[in-house]
C-alpha positions as CSV (number, residue, x, y, z in Angstrom):
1,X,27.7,-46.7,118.5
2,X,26.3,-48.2,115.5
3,X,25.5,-46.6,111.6
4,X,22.9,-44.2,110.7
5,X,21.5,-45.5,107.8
6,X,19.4,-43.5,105.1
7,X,15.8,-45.2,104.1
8,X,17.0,-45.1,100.6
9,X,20.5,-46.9,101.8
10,X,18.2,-49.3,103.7
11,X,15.9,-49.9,100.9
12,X,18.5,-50.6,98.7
13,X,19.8,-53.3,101.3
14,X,16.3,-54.7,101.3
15,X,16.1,-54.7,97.9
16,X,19.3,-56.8,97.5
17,X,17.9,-59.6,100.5
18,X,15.2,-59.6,98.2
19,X,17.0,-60.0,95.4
20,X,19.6,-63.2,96.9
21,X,16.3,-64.5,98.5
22,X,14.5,-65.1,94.8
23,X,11.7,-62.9,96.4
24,X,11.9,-60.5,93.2
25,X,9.3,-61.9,91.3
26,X,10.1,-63.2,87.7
27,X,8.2,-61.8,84.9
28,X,10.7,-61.6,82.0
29,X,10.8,-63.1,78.7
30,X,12.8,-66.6,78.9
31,X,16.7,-66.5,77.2
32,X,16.6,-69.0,75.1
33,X,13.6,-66.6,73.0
34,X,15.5,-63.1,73.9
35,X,18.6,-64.7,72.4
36,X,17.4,-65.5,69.5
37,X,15.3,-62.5,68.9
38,X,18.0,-60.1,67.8
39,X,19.8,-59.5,64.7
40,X,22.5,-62.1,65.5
41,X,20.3,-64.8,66.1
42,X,22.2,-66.6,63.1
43,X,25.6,-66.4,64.8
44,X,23.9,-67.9,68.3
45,X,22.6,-70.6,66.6
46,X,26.1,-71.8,65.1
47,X,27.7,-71.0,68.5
48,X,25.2,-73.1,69.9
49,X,25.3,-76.0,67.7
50,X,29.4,-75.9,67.5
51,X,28.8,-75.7,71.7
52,X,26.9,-78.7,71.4
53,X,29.1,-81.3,69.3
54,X,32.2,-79.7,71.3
55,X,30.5,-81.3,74.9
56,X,29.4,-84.4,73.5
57,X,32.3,-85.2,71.3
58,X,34.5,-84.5,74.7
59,X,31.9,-86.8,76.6
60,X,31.2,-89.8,74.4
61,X,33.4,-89.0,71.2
62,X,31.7,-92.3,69.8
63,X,28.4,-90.7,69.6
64,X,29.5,-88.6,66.7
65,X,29.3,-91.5,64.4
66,X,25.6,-92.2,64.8
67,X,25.2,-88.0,65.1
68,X,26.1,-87.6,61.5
69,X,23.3,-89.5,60.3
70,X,21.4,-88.0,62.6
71,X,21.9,-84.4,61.9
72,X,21.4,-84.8,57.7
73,X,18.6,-83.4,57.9
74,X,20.4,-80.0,58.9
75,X,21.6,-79.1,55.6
76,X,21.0,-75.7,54.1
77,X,17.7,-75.2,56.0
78,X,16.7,-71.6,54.8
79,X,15.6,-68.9,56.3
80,X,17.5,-69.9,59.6
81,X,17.2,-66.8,61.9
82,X,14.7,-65.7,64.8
83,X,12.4,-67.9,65.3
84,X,13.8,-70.2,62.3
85,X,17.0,-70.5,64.4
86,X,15.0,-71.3,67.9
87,X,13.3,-74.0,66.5
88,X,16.6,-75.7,64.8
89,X,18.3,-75.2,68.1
90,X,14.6,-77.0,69.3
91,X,15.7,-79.9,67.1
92,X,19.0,-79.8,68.1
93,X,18.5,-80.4,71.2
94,X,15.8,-83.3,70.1
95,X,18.4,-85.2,68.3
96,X,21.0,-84.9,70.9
97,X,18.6,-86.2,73.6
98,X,17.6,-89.4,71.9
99,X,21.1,-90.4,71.4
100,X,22.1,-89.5,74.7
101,X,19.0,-89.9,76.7
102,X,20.1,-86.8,78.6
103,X,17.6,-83.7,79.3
104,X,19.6,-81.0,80.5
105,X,18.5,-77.2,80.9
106,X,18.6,-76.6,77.3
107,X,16.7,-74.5,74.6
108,X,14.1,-77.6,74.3
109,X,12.7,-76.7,77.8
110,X,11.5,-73.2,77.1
111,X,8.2,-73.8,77.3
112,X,8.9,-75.6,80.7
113,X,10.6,-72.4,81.9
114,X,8.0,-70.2,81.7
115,X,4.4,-72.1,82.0
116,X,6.1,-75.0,84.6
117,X,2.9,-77.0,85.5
118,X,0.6,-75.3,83.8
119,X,-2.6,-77.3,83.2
120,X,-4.7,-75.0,80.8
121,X,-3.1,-72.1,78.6
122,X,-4.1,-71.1,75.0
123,X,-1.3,-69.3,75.4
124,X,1.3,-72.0,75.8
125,X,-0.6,-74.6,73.6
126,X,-0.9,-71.8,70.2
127,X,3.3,-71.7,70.8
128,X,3.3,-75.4,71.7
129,X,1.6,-76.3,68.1
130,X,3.5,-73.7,65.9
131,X,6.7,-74.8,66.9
132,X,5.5,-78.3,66.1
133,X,4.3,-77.2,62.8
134,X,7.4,-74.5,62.1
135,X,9.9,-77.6,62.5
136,X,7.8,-80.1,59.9
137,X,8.6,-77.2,57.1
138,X,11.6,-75.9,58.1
139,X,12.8,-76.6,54.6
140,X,9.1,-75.5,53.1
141,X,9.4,-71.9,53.5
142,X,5.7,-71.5,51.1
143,X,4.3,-74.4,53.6
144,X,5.9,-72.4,56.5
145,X,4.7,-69.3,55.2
146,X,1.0,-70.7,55.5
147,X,1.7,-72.5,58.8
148,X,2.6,-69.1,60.8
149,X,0.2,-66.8,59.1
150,X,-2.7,-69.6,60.5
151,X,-1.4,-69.9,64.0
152,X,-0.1,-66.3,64.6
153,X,-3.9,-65.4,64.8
154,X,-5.0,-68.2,67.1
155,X,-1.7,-67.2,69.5
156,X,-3.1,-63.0,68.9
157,X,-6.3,-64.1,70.3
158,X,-5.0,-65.7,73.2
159,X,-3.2,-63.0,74.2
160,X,-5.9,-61.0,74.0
161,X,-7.6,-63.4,76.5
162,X,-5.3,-63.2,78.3
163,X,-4.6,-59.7,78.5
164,X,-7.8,-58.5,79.6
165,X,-8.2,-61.6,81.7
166,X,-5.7,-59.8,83.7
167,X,-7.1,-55.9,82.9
168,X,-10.6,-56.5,83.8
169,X,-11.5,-59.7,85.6
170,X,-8.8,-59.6,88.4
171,X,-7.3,-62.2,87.2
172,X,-3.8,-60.9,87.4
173,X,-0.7,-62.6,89.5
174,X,3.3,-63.1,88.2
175,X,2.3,-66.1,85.8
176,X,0.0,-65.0,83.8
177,X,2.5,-62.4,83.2
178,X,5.2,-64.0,82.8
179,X,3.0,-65.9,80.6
180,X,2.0,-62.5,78.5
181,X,5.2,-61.5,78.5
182,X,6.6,-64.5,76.6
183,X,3.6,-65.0,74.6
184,X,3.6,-61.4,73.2
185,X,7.5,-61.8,72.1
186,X,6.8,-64.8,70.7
187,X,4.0,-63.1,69.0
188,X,5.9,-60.1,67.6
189,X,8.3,-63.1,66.2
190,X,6.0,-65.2,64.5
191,X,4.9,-61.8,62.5
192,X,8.2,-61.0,61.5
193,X,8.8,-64.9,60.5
194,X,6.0,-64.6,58.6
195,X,7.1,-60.8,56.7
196,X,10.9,-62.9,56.3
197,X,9.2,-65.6,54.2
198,X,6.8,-63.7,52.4
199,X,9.7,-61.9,51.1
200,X,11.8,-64.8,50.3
201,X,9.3,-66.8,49.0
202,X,8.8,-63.5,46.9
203,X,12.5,-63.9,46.1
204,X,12.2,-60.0,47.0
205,X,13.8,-57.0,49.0
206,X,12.2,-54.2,47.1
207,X,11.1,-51.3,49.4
208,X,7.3,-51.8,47.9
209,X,7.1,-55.3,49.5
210,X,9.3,-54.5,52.3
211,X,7.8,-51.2,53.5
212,X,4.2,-53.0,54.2
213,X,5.4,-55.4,56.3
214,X,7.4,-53.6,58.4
215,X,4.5,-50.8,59.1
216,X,1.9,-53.9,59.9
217,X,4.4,-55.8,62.3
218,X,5.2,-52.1,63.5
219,X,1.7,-51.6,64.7
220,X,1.0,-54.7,66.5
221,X,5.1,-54.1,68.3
222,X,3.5,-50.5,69.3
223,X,0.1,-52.2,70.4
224,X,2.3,-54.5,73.1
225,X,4.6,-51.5,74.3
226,X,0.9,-49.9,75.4
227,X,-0.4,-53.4,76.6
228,X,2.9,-53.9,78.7
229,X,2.4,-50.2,80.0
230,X,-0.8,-50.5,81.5
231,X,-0.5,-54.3,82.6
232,X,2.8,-53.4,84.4
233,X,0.7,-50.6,86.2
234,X,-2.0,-53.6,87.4
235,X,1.0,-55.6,88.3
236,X,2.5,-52.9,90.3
237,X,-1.0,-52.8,92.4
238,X,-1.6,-56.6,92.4
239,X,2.3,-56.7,94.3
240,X,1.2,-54.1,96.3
241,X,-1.5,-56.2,97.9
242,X,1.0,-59.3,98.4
243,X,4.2,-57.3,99.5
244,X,4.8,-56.3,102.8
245,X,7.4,-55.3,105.0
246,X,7.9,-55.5,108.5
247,X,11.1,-54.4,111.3
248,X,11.6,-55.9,114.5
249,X,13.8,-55.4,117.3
250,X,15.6,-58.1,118.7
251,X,15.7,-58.2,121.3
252,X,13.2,-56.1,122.3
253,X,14.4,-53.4,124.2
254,X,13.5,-49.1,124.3
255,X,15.3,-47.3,121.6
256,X,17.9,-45.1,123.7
257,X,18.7,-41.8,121.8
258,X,22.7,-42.1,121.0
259,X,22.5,-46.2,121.2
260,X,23.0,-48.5,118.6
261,X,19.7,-51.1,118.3
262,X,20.1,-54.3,116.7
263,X,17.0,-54.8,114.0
264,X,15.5,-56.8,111.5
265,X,13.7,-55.8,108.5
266,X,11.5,-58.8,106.6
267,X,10.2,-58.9,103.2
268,X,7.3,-60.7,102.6
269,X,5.4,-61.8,99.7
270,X,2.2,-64.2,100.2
271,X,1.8,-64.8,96.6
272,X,4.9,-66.9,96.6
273,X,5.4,-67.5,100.6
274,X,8.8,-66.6,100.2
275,X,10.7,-63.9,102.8
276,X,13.7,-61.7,102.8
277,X,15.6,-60.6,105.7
278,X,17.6,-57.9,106.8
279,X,19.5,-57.3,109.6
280,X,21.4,-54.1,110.9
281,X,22.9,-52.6,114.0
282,X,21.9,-48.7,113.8
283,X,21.5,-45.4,115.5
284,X,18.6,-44.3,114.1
285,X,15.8,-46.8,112.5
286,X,13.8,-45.9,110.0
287,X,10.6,-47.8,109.1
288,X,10.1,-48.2,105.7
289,X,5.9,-48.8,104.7
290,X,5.3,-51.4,102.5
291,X,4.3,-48.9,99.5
292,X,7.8,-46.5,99.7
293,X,9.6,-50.4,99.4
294,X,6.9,-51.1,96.6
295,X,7.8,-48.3,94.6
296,X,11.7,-48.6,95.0
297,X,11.3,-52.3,94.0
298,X,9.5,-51.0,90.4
299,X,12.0,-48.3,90.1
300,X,15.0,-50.6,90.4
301,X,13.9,-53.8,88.9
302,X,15.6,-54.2,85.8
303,X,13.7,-56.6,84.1
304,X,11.1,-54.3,83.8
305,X,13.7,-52.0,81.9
306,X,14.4,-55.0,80.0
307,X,10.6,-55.8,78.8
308,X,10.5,-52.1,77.8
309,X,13.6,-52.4,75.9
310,X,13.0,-55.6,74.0
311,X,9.6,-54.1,72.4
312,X,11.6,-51.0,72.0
313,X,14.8,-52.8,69.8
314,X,12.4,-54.5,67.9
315,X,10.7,-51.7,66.6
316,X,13.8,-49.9,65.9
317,X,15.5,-52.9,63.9
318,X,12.3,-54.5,61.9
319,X,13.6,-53.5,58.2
320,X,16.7,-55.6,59.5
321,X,14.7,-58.3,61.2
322,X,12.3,-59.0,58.4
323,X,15.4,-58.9,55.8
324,X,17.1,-61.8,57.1
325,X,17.9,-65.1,55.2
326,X,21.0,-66.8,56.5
327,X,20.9,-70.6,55.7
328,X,22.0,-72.9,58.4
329,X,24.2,-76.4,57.7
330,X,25.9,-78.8,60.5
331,X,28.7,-80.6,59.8
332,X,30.2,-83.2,62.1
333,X,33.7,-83.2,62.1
334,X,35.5,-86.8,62.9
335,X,38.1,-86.9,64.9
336,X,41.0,-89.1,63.7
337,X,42.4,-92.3,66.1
């Protein structure tokens, strides 16, 4: 006789084609940055450089002689920890390539992962030219120092841009949020760099040197928890205009009360062209409108919880954050014939 199914059962189902179909748009911050924004960034950085030796000392065990000249320059760099830590693992992953010649999904192609083919972002090209500029003084933290507190401004202002770009001139669509997204955490990371070197290059961890740093980087994390508010509210309405949904009965045929009716229910989204089917055998169909779906998906999507709650744990660990100083050496370990 068939199933009744409840619309929030059925949007759920919908939800989840959605979800195996890559319909569900992505908008979060990239992993390789969210893993090394957290109080352990230290310990992913040596899990990831003991990762790396381990798969190309079990692939090509004779690259580890030319790796140890290679990797002398990654002796006691200071200060290796958020973004200090991304941009060894950056260098890493350079030195590993031009032995090997191989360019796997790695840390390296963050920037690939969120701005793909991008031909014009101030966005991109202000984290592009700090990294640059971050990995020439990684053992400068003064030089450093200087380098981040000039391009955290240029990086602010393009965010900026960017942001109202989206706010006010209907410019808004998934990648230039995904691009704020990652721009802003990469933002909010550059400013607490910069508060970790002032106070090391202070040689300090007094509360008087501490305390002002933590209330300035504090302000502009609050200023992006609002920002992400009110551009996930234009988002919401931008999807609502490329989102639709749609059932059909196949084959078509009178719905009989009592009689199971074989239907499909599509997902459509014409920013991407992608679809998401459906399909049930049921009693009782309901439709479900395009805005009821709408506002399940931004109910349930959990990178939006995730956005929310990456502003939110930085706020809540900055003293932490900004106190960091762990060092970072690699040492190559030669296997005995």
């Amino acid at each position: 006789m068939g199933k009744v199914h409840s619309k929030e059962e059925l949007m759920s189902k919908m939800f989840r084609a959605s979800q195996e179909s890559s319909l569900i748009p992505d908008i979060g911050i990239d992993d390789s940055l969210m893993k090394y924004s957290g109080l352990n960034s230290a310990a992913v950085l040596t899990d990831y450089s003991s990762e790396l030796l381990r798969d190309l000392g079990s692939k090509v065990p004779d690259y580890l002689t030319s790796l140890g000249a290679a990797l002398s320059a990654f002796k006691c760099i200071p200060n290796a920890v958020g973004l200090g830590a991304l941009i060894i693992g950056f260098m890493l992953d350079l030195t590993i390539i031009s032995l090997t010649k191989e360019d796997n999904d790695n840390t390296l192609n963050m920037m690939r992962r969120v701005f793909g083919e991008e031909k014009a972002s101030g966005v991109r090209d202000s984290m592009d030219e700090y990294m640059k500029r971050l990995s020439m003084f990684m053992n400068e933290p003064r030089k450093a120092l200087e380098e981040t507190e000039r391009l955290e401004k240029g990086l602010s202002e393009q965010l900026t841009r960017l942001r109202n770009s989206m706010l006010h001139d209907d410019q808004m669509s998934t990648r230039s949020m995904k691009h704020w997204t990652n721009g802003a955490a990469f933002h909010v990371q550059m400013l607490i760099h910069a508060a970790r070197l002032k106070m090391a290059v202070n040689d300090s961890s007094s509360e008087t040197d501490l305390q002002p740093c933590v209330t300035s980087v504090g302000a502009v994390v609050g200023w992006y928890q609002k920002d992400l508010l009110e551009l996930l509210e234009k988002y919401r309405s931008y999807k609502s205009s490329t989102i639709s949904t749609t059932m059909e009965i196949r084959p078509p045929v009178l719905q009989t009360v009592g009689y199971a009716v074989p239907s499909t229910y599509i997902v459509r989204d014409s920013e991407t062209g992608a679809n998401a089917i459906y399909e049930k055998t049921s009693r009782f169909l309901p439709m479900v409108p395009s805005d009821v779906y709408i506002d399940y998906m931004f109910k349930n999507w959990s990178q939006i919880e995730e956005l929310k709650k990456y502003f939110t744990d930085l706020e809540e660990n900055l003293r932490e954050l900004i106190l960091q100083r762990d060092d970072f050496s690699m040492v190559v370990q030669h296997t005995a014939n």
